[in-house]
C-alpha positions in Angstrom: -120.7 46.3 -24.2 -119.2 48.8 -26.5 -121.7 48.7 -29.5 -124.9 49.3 -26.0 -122.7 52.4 -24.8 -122.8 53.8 -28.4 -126.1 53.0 -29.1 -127.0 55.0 -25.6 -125.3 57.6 -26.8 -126.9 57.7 -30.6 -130.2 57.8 -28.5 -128.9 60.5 -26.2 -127.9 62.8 -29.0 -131.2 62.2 -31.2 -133.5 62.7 -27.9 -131.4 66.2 -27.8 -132.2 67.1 -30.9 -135.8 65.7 -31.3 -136.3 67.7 -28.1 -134.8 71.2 -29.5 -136.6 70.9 -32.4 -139.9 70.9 -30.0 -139.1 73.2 -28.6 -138.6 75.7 -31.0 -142.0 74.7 -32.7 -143.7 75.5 -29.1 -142.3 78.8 -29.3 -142.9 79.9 -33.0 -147.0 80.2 -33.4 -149.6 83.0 -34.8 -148.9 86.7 -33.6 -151.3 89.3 -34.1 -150.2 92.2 -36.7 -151.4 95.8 -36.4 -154.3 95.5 -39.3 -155.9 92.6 -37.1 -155.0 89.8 -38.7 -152.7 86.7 -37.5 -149.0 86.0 -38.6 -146.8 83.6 -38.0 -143.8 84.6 -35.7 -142.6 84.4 -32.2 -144.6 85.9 -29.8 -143.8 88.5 -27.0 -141.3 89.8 -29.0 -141.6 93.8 -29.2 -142.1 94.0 -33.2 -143.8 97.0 -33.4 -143.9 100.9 -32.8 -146.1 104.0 -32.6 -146.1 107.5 -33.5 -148.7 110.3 -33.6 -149.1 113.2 -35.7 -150.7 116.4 -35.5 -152.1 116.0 -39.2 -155.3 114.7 -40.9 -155.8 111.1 -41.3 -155.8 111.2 -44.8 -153.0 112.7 -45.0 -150.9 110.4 -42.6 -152.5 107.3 -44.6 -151.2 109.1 -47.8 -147.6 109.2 -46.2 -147.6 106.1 -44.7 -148.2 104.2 -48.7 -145.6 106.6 -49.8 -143.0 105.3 -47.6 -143.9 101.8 -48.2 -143.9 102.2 -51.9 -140.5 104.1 -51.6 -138.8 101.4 -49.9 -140.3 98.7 -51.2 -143.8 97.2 -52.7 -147.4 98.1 -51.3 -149.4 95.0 -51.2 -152.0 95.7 -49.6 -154.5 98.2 -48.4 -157.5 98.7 -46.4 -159.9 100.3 -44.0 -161.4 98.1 -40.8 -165.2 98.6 -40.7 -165.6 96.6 -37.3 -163.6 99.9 -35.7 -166.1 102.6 -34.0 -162.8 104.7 -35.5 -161.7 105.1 -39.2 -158.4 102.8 -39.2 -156.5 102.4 -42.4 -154.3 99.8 -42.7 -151.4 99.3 -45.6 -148.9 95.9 -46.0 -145.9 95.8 -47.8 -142.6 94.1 -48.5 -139.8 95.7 -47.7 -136.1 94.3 -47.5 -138.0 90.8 -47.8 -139.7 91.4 -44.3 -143.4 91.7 -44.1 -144.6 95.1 -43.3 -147.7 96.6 -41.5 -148.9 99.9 -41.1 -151.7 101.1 -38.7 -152.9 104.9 -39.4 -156.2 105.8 -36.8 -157.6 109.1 -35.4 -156.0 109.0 -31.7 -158.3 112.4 -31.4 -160.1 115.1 -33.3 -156.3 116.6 -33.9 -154.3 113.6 -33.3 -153.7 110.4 -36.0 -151.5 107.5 -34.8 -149.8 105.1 -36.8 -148.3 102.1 -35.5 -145.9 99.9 -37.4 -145.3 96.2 -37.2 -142.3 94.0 -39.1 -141.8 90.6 -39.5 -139.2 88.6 -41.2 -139.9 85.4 -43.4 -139.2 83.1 -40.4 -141.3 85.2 -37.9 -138.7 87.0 -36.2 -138.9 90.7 -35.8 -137.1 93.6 -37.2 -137.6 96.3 -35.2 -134.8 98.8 -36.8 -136.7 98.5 -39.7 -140.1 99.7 -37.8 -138.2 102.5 -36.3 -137.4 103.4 -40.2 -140.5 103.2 -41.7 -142.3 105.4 -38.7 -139.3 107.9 -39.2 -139.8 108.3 -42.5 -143.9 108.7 -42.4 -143.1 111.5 -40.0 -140.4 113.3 -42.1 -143.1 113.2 -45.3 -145.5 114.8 -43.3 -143.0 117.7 -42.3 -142.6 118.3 -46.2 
């Protein structure tokens, strides 16, 4: 009787577990980034911020590779022809979390960049968005 009520419990314990670990595979699954692609990460999670500049787009593209270069490596950048706008995009690694930056004309006056951070797991780092965006706009006060 003793050896079925530890069994039960053995059972118990691995259904717990077998079931957590579902669970957290439901959650994780692709998220879209900024430049239109697909990572993986956990989704409606706020993992990105905006900001918009009364400065050229060229100009704001310009500031945003600086800053990614400056904190960490540029990996990546491009232009999205499937816009009706001109959007640049750049990707980087910084503090080993996966960085995206979205520069587009919000107007004839206006640029916007948005910028999106992910860790190597998929979580977010949102502090480090708000730094990155900072630091585009203090470049283009210089």
């Amino acid at each position: 009787m003793v050896a079925l009520v530890d069994m039960n419990k053995k059972f118990l314990v691995s259904s717990i577990i077998i079931g957590a670990a579902g669970a957290v595979l439901l959650v994780a699954g692709c998220v879209p980034t900024v430049t239109g692609r697909s990572t993986m990460g956990v989704p409606f999670v706020k993992d990105a911020v905006e900001g918009h500049y009364e400065r050229p787009l060229d100009q704001v593209y310009e500031a945003a590779k600086d800053v990614v270069k400056f904190n960490g490596t540029l990996i990546n950048e491009s232009i999205l022809h499937t816009e009706t706008n001109t959007v640049k995009t750049v990707e980087g690694k910084v503090n080993q979390r996966t960085v995206w930056v979205r520069v587009e004309p919000m107007d004839p006056k206006v640029t916007g960049v948005a910028v999106q951070t992910r860790t190597k797991g998929g979580g977010t780092d949102i502090d480090l968005a708000h730094e990155i965006e900072k630091q585009i706009a203090l470049k283009l006060v210089k």
